[in-house]
N, C-alpha and C positions, 0 to 999 in steps of 0.2 A: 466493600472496597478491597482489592489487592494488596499489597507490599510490593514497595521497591523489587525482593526477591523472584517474585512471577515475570518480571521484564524481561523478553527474548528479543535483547540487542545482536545482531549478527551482521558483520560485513562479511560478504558473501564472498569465502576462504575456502568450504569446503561441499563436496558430493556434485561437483560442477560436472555439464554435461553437454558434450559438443564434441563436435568429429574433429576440430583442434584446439583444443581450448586446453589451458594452462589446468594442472588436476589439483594442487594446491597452494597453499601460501611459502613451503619453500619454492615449490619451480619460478613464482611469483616475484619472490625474492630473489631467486637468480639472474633470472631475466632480466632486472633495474640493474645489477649489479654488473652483468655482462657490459652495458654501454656504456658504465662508465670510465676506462682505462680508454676506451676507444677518444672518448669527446676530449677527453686532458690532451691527451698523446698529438689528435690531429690523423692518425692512423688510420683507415678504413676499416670498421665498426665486426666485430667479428657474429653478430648478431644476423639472423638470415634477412634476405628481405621483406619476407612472408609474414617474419613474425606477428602476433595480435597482442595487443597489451589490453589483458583484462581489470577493469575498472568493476570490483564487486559494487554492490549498493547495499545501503546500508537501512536494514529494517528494523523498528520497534513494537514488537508486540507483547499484549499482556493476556494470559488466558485466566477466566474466568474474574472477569472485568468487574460485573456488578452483582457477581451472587446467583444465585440458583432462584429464591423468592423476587429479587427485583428483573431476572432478567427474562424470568416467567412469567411478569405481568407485561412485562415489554413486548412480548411474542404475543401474548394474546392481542394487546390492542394493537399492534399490528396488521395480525389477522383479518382483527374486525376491522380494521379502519380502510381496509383496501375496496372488497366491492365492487362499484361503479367509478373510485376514483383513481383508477393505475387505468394511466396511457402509456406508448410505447413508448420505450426511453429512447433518446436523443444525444446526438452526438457536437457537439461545439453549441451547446444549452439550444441550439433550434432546427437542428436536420433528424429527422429519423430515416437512417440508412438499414433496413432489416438484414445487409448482405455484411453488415460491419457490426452492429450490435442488436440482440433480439433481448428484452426483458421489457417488462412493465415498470411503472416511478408511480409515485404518490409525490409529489411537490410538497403538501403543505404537513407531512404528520411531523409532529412534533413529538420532541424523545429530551423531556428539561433534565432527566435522570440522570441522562447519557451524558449531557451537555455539562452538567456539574460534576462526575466524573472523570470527565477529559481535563476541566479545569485542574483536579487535584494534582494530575503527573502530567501536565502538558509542558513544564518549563523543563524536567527530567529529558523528555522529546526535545524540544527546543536544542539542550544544550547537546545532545548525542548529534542530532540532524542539522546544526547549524543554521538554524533559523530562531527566528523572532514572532510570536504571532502576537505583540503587547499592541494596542490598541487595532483590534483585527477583531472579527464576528463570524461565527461557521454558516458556513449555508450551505444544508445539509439534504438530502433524500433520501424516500424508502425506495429501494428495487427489490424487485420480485421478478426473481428466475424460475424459472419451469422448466418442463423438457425441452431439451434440446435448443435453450436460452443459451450464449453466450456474448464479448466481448471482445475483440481482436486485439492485438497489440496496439499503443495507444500512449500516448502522453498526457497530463489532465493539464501542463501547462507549457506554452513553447513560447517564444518570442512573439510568435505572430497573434496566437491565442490565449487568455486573460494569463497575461507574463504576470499578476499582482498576486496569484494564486503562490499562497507559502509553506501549506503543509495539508495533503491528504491523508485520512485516515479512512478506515472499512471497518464496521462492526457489524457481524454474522450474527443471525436469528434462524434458525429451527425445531424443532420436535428432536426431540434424543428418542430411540434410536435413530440416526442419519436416518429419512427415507428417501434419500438422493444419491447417485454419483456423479463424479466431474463435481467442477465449480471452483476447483483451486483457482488460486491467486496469484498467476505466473508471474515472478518479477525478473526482469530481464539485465545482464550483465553490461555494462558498458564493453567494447568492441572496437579499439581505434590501431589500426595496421601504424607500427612505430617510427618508419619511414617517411611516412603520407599524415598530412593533416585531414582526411577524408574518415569517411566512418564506416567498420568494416561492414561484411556483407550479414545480413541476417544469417543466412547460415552456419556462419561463425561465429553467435554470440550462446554464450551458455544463459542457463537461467537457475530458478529455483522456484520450486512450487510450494504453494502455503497451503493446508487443508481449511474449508471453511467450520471451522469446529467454533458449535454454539459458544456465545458468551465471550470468543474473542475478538481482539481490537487490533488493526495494525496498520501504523503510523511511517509515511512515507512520503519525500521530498515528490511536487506533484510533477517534475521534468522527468522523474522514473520512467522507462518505457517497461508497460504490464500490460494484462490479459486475463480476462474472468474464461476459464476452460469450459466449454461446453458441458452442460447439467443433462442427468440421464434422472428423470423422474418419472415412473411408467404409471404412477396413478396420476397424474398431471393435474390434481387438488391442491390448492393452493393452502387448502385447509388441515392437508395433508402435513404440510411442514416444510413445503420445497428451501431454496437457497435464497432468505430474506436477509440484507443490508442494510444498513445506511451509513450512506456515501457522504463525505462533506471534504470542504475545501476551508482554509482558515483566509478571507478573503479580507484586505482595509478597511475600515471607513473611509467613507472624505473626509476631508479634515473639516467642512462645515455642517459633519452630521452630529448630533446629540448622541449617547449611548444609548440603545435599546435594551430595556430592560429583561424582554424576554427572551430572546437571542443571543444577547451579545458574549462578547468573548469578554477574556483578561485586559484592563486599562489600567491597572496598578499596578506600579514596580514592585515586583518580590525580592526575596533574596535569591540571587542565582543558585539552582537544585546545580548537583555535583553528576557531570555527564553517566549515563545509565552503564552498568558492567557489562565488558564485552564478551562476556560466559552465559546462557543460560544460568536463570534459576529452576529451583527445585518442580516447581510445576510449569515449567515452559519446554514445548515440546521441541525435536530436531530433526534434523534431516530430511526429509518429502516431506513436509506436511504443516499446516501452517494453526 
């Protein structure tokens, strides 16, 4: 198990990358500041039209999550547990679109390791990411990318599709040395022209890529617009070590279900964990890479 100090809480302030995108948190900070003598005054707003106001998102990750011995048994049954039972993964839990996402899932493997894990810093998440997951249960998957597997940009939750969805996290499985490229984690910047209540055009939104490096975890609000980057695997063995996950969502009960023992999430009140620092620690990686 990690420390507090491994947590790489970042709202996305710096290495942004867009043909107009704001480059840091001062320009950032200017920009708010610009509008406001304009709104007092009644003035016309000295602020361009054009402008974008970038809304960073705000990510939680921890590297090397469960150890080197427990996250090496995790890899192995993995491995073995695929087989015959990875079908093509799916988009809104029942379409498979190949032209929008290509990997394989395993619906049923079970990772109880992983699961008591997350319990231990999940309120630390909670309280950085503004949610709640207390009486909530993960339902989770294995994916399995290969060559030339990716993901498109993507929401895992909107109004129209399961709005009950409170917190997604990814935790990466492979072979050290990497035998893959691609596969980052693109997490995309909010985008809203300051003008217009509309939302800007994708070309103007910046991002940040996370690298899928073994053994780490990363916790994000599931309304984030992201993207798994196309995987370059040229021995295309799954035994190999390609870019294996498991995806989960932190989803209610009903309120007329019993707790499930084997599954289930957190149903007792803790003491509120004190929100995560917004520095890297000592083993949390930065810039490109996740």
């Amino acid at each position: 198990m990690t420390t507090p100090d491994t947590l790489d809480t970042t709202t996305r302030q710096d290495t942004m990358t867009g043909p107009t995108g704001l480059t840091n948190a001062t320009e950032a900070t200017e920009a708010t500041e610009a509008t406001g003598p304009s709104e007092a005054t009644g003035q016309p707003s000295p602020v361009c039209t054009d402008a974008i106001w970038r809304l960073p998102v705000t990510v939680c990750r921890i590297t090397q999550f469960l150890g080197d011995r427990t996250a090496g048994a995790l890899l192995e049954r993995a491995i073995a547990s695929t087989g015959d039972t990875l079908r093509p993964s799916m988009i809104r839990d029942h379409e498979v679109v190949p032209d929008f996402r290509r990997s394989r899932s395993h619906q049923d493997f079970a990772a109880p390791e992983l699961i008591s894990a997350i319990d231990e810093v999940v309120e630390a998440v909670e309280h950085t990411l503004g949610v709640s997951c207390q009486y909530t249960e993960p339902d989770y998957t294995l994916n399995v990318h290969n060559d030339g597997d990716f993901y498109r940009a993507h929401q895992d939750s909107t109004a129209e599709f399961s709005p009950r969805r409170l917190l997604t996290f990814v935790y990466y499985l492979h072979r050290t040395p990497r035998p893959f490229d691609g596969g980052e984690l693109r997490m995309f910047d909010a985008a809203l022209p300051l003008h217009t209540g509309t939302t800007g055009k994708w070309q103007e939104r910046t991002w940040r890529d996370w690298e899928p490096e073994h053994d780490s975890i990363v916790f994000f609000r599931p309304t984030a617009w992201h993207e798994v980057r196309p995987v370059s695997c040229p021995s295309k063995r799954h035994e190999a070590g390609h870019r294996a996950v498991v995806v989960a969502e932190q989803v209610p009960r009903g309120d007329d279900e019993p707790p499930q023992p084997a599954r289930q999430g957190r149903t007792t009140e803790k003491p509120r964990a004190a929100p995560l620092p917004q520095t890297a620690g000592r083993n949390a990686a930065l810039g490109q890479d996740a």
